[in-house]
C-alpha positions as CSV (number, residue, x, y, z in Angstrom):
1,X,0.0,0.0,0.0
2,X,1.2,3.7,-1.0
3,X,1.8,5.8,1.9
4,X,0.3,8.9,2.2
5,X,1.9,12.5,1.1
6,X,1.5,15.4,3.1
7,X,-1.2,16.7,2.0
8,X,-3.2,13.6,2.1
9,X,-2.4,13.3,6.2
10,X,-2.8,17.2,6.7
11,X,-6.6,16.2,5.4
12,X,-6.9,13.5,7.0
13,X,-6.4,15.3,10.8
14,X,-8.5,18.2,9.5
15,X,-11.8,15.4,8.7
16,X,-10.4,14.0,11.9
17,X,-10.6,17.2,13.7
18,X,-14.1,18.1,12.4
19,X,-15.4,15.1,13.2
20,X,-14.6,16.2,17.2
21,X,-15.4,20.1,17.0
22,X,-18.6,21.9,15.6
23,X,-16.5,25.1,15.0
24,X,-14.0,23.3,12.9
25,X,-16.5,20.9,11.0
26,X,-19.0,24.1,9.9
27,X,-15.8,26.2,8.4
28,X,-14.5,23.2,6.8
29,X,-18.0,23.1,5.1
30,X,-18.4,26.2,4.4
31,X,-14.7,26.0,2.4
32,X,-15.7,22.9,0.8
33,X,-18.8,24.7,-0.5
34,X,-17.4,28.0,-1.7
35,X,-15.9,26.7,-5.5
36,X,-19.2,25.1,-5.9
37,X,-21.1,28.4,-4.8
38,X,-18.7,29.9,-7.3
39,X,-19.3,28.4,-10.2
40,X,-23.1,28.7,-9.3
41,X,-22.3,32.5,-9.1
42,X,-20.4,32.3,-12.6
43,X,-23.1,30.5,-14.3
44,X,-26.7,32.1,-13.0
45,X,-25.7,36.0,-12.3
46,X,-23.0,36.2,-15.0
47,X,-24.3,33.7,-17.5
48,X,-21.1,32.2,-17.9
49,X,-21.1,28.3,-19.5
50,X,-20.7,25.2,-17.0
51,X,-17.5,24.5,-18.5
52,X,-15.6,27.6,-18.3
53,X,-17.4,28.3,-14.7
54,X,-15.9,25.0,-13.5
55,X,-12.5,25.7,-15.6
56,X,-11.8,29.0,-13.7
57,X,-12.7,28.0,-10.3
58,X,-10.2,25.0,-11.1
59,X,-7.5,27.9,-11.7
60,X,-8.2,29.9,-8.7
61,X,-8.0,26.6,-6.6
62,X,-4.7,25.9,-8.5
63,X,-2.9,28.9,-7.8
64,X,-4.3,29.5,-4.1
65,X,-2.4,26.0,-3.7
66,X,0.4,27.0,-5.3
67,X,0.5,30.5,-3.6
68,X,-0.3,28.3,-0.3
69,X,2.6,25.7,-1.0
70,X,4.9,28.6,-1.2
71,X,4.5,30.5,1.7
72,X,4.7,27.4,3.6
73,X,8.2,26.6,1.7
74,X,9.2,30.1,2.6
């Protein structure tokens, strides 16, 4: 079996967290919720296609990890 990377076991104490605290568990839902509010946003208000809703949001997660993994590194 593949052990996990970082990022898998920093995920897997933040579900394990959640699971223990209320606090925790509602912002981790309310993050988990916000790309799909999004590219709700994108598509009813702005009339933006599914495809290039979902293909921005992707970015904007992609570089906010990126951005993320970088300060951490620094």
């Amino acid at each position: 079996m593949e052990q996990p990377n970082q990022q898998q076991l920093r995920s897997l104490r933040l579900t394990a967290l959640a699971r223990d605290n209320q606090v925790v568990a509602d912002l981790n839902a309310s993050i988990a919720e916000t790309p799909d509010s999004l590219v709700k946003e994108l598509m009813d208000t702005h009339g933006w296609p599914a495809h290039e809703a979902l293909s921005a949001v992707q970015q904007l997660q992609e570089k906010a990890l990126k951005d993320t993994s970088e300060q951490a590194a620094a």
